[in-house]
N, C-alpha and C positions, 0 to 999 in steps of 0.2 A: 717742370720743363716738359714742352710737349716737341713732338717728334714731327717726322713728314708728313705731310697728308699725301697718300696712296691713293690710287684709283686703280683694279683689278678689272679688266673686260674679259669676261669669259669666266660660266661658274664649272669646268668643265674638271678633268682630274688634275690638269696642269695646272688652273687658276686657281684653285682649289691650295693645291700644294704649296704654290707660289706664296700665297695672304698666311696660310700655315707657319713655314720656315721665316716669312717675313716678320713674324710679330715672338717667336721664339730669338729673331736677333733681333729686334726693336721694337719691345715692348713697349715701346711709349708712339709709336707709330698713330695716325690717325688713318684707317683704312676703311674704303668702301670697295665691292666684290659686286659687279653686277652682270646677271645673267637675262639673256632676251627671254629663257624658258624656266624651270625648273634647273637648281643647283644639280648635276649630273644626267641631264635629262639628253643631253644630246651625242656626240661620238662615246661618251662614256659608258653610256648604258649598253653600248652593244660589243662594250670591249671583254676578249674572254679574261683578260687580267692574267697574262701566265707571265711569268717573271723567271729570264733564265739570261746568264751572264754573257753575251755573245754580243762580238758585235765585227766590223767588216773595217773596220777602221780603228786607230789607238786611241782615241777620243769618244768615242761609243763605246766601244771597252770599258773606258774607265767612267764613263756617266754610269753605265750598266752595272758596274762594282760598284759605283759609291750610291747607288739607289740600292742596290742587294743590302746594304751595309745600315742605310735608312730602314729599310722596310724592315729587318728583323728586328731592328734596337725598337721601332714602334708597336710591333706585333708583342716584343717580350716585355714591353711597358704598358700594353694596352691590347690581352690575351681576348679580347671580348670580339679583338674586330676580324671580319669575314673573310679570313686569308689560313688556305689549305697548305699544310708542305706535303713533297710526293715526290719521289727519286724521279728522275729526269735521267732519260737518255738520250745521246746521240746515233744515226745511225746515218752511214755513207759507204759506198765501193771503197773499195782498197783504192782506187786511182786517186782518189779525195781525199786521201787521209792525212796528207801533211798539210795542206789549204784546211780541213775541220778543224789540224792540234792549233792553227794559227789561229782562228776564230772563236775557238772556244777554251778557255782558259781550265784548269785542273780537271781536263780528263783522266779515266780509268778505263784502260780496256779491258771489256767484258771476255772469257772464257766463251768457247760456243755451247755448253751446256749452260752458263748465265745468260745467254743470248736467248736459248729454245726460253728458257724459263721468262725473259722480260715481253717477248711479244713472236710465241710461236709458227705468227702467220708473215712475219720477216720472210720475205725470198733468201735463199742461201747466196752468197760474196757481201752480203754486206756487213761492213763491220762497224760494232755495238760498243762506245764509251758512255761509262754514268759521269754527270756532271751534278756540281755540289750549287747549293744555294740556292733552289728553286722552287716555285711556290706559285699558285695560283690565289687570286681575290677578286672578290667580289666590287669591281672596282665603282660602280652608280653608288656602292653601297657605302663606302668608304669617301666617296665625295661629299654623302650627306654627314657621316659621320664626322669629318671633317668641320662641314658646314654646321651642325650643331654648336659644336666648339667655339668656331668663331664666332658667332652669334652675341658670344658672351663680353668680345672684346672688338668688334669690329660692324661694321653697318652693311647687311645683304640687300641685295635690292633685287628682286627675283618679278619674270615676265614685264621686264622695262626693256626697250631698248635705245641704241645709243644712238642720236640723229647727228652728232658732229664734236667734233674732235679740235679743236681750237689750240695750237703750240705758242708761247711766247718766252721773250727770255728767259722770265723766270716761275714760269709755270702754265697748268695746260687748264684750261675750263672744259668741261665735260656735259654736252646738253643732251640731256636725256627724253623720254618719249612723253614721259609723263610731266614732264613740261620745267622739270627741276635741270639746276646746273650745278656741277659740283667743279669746285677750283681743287686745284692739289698743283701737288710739288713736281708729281710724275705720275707717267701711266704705263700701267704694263698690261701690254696686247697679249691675251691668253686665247684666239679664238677658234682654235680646233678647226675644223675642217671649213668652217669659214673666214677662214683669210683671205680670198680675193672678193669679200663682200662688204656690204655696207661704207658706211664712212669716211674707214679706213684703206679703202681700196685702192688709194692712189698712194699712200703711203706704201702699201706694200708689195706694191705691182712691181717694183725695181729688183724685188727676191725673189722671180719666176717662178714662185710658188704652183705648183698642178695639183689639185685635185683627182683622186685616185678612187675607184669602187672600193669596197670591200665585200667580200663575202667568205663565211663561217659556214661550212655545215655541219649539222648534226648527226651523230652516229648513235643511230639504236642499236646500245648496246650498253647493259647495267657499268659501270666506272667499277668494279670492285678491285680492279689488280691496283687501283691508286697510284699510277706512275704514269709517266708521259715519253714523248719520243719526238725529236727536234730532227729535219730531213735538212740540215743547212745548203746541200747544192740545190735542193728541190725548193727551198724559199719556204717548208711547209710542216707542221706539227700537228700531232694529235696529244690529248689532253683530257685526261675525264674531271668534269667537272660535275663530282658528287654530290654540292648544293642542289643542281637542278635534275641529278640522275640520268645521265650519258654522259657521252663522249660529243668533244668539239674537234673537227678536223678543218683546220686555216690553211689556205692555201693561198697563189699570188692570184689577183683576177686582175689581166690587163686591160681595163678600160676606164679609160681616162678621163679628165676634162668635163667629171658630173659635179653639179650642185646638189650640197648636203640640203636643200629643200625638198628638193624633186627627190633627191635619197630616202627620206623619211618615208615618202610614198613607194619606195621599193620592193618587191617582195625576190625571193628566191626563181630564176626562171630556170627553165628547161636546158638552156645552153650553160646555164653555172653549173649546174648540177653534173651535168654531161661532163666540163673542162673538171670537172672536181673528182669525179669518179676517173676521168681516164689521168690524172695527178697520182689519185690513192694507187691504182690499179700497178705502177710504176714501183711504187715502196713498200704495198702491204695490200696486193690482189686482191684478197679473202675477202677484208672487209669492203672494199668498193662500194657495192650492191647494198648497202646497210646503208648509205646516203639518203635522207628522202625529202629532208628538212632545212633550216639554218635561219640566218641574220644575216641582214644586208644592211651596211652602211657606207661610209667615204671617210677619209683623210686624208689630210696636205702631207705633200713630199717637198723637198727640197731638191735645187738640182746634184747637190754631193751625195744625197743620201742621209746626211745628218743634219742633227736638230738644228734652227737657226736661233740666234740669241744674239739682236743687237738693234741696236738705234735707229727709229724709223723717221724723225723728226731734222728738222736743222739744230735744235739748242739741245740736244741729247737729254729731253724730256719725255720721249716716247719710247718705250722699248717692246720690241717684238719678241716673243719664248712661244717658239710651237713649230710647229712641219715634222712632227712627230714622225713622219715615216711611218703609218705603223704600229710604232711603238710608244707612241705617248705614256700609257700606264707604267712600261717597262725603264724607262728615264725617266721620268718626271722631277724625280727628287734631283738628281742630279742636275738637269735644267735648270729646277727653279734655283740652285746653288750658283751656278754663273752669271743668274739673271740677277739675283741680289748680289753679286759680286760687282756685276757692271752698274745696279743700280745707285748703290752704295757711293763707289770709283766716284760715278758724274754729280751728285750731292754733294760729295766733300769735298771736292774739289770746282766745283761749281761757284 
């Protein structure tokens, strides 16, 4: 007995994850995963992968737990792959502190001799809770790893892209670049920071998706204390990230309404640098000045803030998972968990 035939757009961590969880509940699936570039080649490779249980709403919350709850059961089944754990703290004023306990789930308030000890270039009023369950990966790294896997049981189709997107009652054709079409049952829109491109753009323009900067700097500066610090009113964390020997300092950058093409060609400028240092200067002065460096990318936001996950088609054939906010690496598992929940739903009942 053979299963659905799957179509996967987007080889990205989300789409990735998605074809993963799909063929662990339906194994008998017939799946194709197809990426315009390299499997993890695009918002992937510039995500610093930190993974910490927060979220602004009780539905991100709980993606953000039941992905904490993924990633450990797959890291304790599969010790090989490129994921760090490292105590995680919180740090906010006293005025913030009942908005922090709301957003961040099993705080600990740190002592102020725990406090000098977790990060002694802290300004003095701010107060220091450790949070459980958190961890940084290697996330490009773990999308191939991924992708090896399925290899085994599933059809990758890598540097194709997708020229049209065809919906019918009972099922969707998929024409590809290289001149092939594939039929399936259903298709699920994985496309990271380009969802108001291609094909698909008219499908998704009804989800006022924006596209959002991103930018990471880097802090020289050895990672040996291996712990991190989450600024939740400031929107901003720092993270050492020991594979590549520093420290990453994330901060918000408001500029909007860029193309992850023209993105690729981004580099770090003077005025990031500048809103990034005078961001640190606010939480952890000392280090500011160690700024010199980073990664510049984009991702789609949605207009609540959270993930979107629903049917982009009239015959509930097409499903859209992404507007990551963000946070794509940090949900994913959780994502793709609604997205075959929903996909599942319109199948059987279909």
């Amino acid at each position: 007995m053979t299963g659905p035939r799957i179509v996967i757009i987007g080889g990205g961590i989300l789409g990735c994850t998605v074809a993963a969880r799909l063929l662990e509940c339906e194994p008998q699936a017939r799946l194709s995963l197809v990426d315009q570039g390299l499997i993890g080649g695009g918002a992937s490779m510039y995500s610093a992968g930190v993974h910490f249980p927060v979220g602004r709403s009780e539905r991100v919350r709980r993606l953000s737990g039941a992905s904490a709850d993924y990633y450990q059961t797959l890291h304790a089944r599969h010790p090989q792959l490129p994921m760090h754990g490292f105590d995680f703290f919180v740090a906010a004023g006293s005025a913030d502190a009942e908005q922090v306990r709301a957003r961040c789930a099993g705080l600990r308030p740190l002592s102020a001799e725990e406090r000098r000890q977790v990060m002694p270039e802290l300004p003095y009023g701010q107060e220091v809770w450790r949070m459980p369950d958190c961890h940084a990966m290697d996330v490009q790294g773990l999308a191939q790893w991924y992708a090896r896997r399925l290899r085994e049981r599933a059809e990758l189709l890598e540097g194709v892209g997708v020229e049209a997107i065809r919906e019918h009652v009972d099922g969707v054709s998929v024409l590809l670049s290289s001149g092939r079409s594939l039929a399936a049952d259903a298709v699920v829109l994985c496309p990271g920071p380009w969802a108001n491109e291609g094909c698909w753009r008219e499908l998704t323009a009804a989800l006022d998706i924006r596209v959002k900067k991103v930018v990471a700097l880097h802090l020289q500066r050895p990672p040996e204390h291996g712990h991190a610090l989450f600024f939740p009113v400031e929107d901003a964390f720092l993270a050492p990230l020991p594979q590549r020997g520093h420290w990453l300092f994330s901060y918000t950058c408001q500029q909007w309404d860029v193309t992850p093409d023209k993105c690729r060609q981004a580099r770090v400028e003077a005025r990031e640098l500048d809103e990034a240092r005078e961001a640190l200067r606010g939480i952890a002065p000392a280090l500011a000045q160690q700024l010199g460096s980073g990664r510049v990318f984009c991702d789609a936001y949605s207009p609540s803030r959270e993930p979107l996950v629903q049917f982009v088609g009239r015959h509930q054939r097409i499903l859209f998972a992404g507007a990551g906010n963000g946070s794509g690496y940090r949900l994913a598992p959780g994502i793709a968990a609604e997205a075959l929940a929903l996909l599942n739903h319109a199948l059987t009942t279909g």
